[in-house]
Each structure stands twice: as structure tokens, then as C-alpha cells.
C-alpha positions as CSV (number, residue, x, y, z in Angstrom):
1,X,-3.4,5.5,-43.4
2,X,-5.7,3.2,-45.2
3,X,-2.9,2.9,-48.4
4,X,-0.5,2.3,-45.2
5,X,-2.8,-0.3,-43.8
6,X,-3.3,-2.2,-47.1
7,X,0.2,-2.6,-47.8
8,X,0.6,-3.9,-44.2
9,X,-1.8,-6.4,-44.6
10,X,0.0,-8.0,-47.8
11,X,2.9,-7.8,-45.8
12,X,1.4,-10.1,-43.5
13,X,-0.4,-12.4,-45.7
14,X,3.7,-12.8,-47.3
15,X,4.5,-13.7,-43.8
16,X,2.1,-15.8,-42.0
17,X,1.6,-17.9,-45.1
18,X,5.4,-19.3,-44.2
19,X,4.6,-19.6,-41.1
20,X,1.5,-21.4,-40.7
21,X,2.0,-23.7,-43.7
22,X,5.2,-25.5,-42.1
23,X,2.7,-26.1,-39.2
24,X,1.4,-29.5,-40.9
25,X,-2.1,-30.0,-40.0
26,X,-5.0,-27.7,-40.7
27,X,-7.4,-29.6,-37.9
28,X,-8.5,-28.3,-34.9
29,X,-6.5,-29.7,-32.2
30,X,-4.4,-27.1,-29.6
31,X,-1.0,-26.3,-31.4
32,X,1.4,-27.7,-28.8
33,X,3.4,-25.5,-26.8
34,X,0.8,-22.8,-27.8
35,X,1.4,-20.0,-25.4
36,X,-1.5,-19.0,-23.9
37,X,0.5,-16.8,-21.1
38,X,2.3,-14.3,-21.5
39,X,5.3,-14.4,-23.8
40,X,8.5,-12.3,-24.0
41,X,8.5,-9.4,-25.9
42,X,11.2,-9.3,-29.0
43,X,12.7,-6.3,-30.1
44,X,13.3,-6.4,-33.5
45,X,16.1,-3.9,-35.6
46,X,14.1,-1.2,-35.7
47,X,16.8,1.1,-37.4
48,X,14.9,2.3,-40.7
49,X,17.4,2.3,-43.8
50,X,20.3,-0.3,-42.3
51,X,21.6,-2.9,-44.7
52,X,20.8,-6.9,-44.0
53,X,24.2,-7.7,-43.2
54,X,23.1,-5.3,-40.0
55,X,20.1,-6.5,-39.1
56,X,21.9,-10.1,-39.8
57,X,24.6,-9.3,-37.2
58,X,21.8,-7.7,-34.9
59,X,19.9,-11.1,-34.9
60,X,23.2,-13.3,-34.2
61,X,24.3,-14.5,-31.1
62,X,21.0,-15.7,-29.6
63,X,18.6,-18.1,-30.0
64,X,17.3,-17.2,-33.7
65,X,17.6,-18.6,-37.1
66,X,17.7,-17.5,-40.4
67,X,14.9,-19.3,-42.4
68,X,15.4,-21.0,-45.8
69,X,12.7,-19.0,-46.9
70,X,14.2,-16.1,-47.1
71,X,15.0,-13.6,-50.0
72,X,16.8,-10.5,-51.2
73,X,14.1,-9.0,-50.2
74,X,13.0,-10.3,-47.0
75,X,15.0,-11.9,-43.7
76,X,12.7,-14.4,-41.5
77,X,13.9,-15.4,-38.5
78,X,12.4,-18.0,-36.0
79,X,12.9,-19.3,-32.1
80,X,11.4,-22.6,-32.6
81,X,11.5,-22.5,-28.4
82,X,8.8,-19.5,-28.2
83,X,7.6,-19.8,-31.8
84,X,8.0,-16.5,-32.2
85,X,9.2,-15.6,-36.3
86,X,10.8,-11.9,-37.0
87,X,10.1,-10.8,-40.5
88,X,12.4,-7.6,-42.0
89,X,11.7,-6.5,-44.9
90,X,13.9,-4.2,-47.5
91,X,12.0,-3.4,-50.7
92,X,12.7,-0.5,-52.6
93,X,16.0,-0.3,-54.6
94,X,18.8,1.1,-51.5
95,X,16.5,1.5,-49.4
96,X,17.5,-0.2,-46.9
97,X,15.4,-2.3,-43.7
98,X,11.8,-0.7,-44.7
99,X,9.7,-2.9,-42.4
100,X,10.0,-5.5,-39.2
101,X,7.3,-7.6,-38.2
102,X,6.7,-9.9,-35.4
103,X,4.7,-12.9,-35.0
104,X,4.0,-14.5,-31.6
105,X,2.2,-17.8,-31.2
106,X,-0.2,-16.7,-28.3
107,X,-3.7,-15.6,-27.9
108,X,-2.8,-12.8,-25.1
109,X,-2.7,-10.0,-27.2
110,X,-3.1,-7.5,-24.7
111,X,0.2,-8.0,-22.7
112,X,2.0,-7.7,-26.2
113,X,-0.2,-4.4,-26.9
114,X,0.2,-3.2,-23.5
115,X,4.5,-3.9,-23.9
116,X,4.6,-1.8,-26.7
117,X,2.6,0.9,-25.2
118,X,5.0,1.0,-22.6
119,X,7.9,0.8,-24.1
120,X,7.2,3.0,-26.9
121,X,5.3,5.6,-24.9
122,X,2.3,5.7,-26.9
123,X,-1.5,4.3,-27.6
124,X,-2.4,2.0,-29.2
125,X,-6.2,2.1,-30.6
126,X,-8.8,-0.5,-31.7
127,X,-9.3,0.3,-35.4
128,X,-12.8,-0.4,-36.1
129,X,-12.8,-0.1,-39.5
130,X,-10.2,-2.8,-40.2
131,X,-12.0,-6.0,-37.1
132,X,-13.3,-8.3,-38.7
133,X,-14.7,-11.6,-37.1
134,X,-11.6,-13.2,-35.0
135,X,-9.2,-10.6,-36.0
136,X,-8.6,-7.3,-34.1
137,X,-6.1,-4.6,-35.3
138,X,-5.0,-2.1,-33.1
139,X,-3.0,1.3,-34.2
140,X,-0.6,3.7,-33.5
141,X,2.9,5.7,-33.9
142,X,5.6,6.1,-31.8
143,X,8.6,8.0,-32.0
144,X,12.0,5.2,-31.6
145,X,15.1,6.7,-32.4
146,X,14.1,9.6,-33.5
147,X,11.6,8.3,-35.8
148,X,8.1,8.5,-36.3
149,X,7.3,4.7,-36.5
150,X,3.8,3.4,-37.6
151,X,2.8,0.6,-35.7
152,X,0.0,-1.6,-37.0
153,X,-0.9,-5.0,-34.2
154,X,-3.2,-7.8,-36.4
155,X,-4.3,-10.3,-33.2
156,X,-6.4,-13.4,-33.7
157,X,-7.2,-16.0,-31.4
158,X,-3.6,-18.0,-31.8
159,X,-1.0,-15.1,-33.3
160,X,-0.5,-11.5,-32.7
161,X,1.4,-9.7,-35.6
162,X,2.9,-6.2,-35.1
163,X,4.4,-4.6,-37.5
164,X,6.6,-1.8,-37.6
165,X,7.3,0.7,-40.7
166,X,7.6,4.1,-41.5
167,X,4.9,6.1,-42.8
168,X,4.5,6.4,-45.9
């Protein structure tokens, strides 16, 4: 788990980087539009091993667009109107989607954490090891579609990150 988690977190450094950095200003002002209700889940592809031209046609048709910033390697997404990004990534030669992440603009982790308990029929748990000053990571696995998923939540007080992925 802890290979798992450090992989993850590189993962995440790739894709908050993006993110944050088209923000503009690093001062301490309230981001506007800043959720700080609750926000709608997003379920991203979550079908391990699928091509990006099907995760591509599972995105289309609503509110989300393709980033410039992405790669052979990774498909960002964004809805600038809940500034909410969806990260996939397919590393590994054919293999395929090999990780989703999502990234919600909101300080309410819990209603996000207690969605995917829900949803996924599992638990979610506070991993102690991994909370570090402002940041709280929360894990767990769930079984979606017939998969065992790893599920890995990074929250701080402005984004909550989950990431899906399947274990190594």
C-alpha cells in the first residue's frame, strides 16, 4: 500500500500543478466561486483497461472540456462552472485507462467521502500515517464492476482529490 500510495501522490502532484498554476495569483484572497457547500459528485470512466477514444466519448456530451494540457499519456478534463478537473491516466504500453482522478474546488470533504462510501458500498479510513498539517488522506477499496478498485481521497482546506486505480 505504501508503493501504491507513493505513486498516487506523484499522480497528484502531475495533476494539481495544472490546475492551480492557471489560477493566477498565489495571495490569500477567497478563490471566487469557491464552493464551500456541497458539490455534485462526478463519476469518472472508471472502466480499467478502455482506450482514450472511450473515455473521450464517455466525457462528451456534457459540460466538460478537454484541456490543452493533455498528453498521450494523460486526458484532463475541466467544468469551469463547478471547477471540478477529471484527470485519466493511461501509462504502461496497451494498457489501457490505468488511473481517474478527481479534483473538486471545495473544502467539504466529508460529503465527497461520505458519496463515495455510499455509492461504492465501502469505508473509507483516516490514514494516519500519510496527514500531514492541512492535508488529510482517507483510504479504501471498493469493488465497481467487478473490480477491486483502490481508492485514495487527498483533502485540504480548498481541494479534495480522489483517486481511483487498481492495485498494484
Amino acid at each position: 500500500m505504501k508503493k501504491y500510495f507513493s505513486i498516487l501522490m506523484a499522480m497528484m502532484a502531475f495533476v494539481c500543478v495544472p490546475t492551480f498554476t492557471s489560477c493566477g495569483d498565489d495571495d490569500e484572497d477567497d478563490v471566487p466561486g469557491l464552493a464551500t457547500e456541497s458539490v455534485a459528485f462526478v463519476d469518472p470512466c472508471l472502466d480499467f483497461g478502455s482506450s482514450r477514444e472511450h473515455v473521450k466519448d464517455y466525457m462528451s456530451g456534457s459540460s466538460w472540456q478537454l484541456m490543452e494540457e493533455s498528453n498521450d499519456y494523460v486526458l484532463m478534463y475541466t467544468d469551469s462552472k463547478s471547477m471540478t478537473t477529471v484527470t485519466y491516466s493511461f501509462i504502461g504500453t496497451n494498457r489501457g485507462l490505468t488511473m481517474a482522478a478527481v479534483t473538486y474546488m471545495t473544502s467539504k470533504a466529508q460529503s465527497i467521502t461520505s458519496e463515495i462510501e455510499r455509492r461504492y458500498n465501502t469505508t473509507l479510513t483516516k490514514d494516519a500515517d500519510a496527514t500531514n498539517k492541512g492535508e488529510t488522506v482517507y483510504v479504501g477499496q471498493a469493488t465497481i464492476g467487478g473490480r477491486t478498485i483502490s481508492i485514495v481521497a487527498h483533502c485540504t482546506n480548498v481541494t479534495v482529490s480522489i483517486f481511483y486505480k487498481i492495485p498494484d
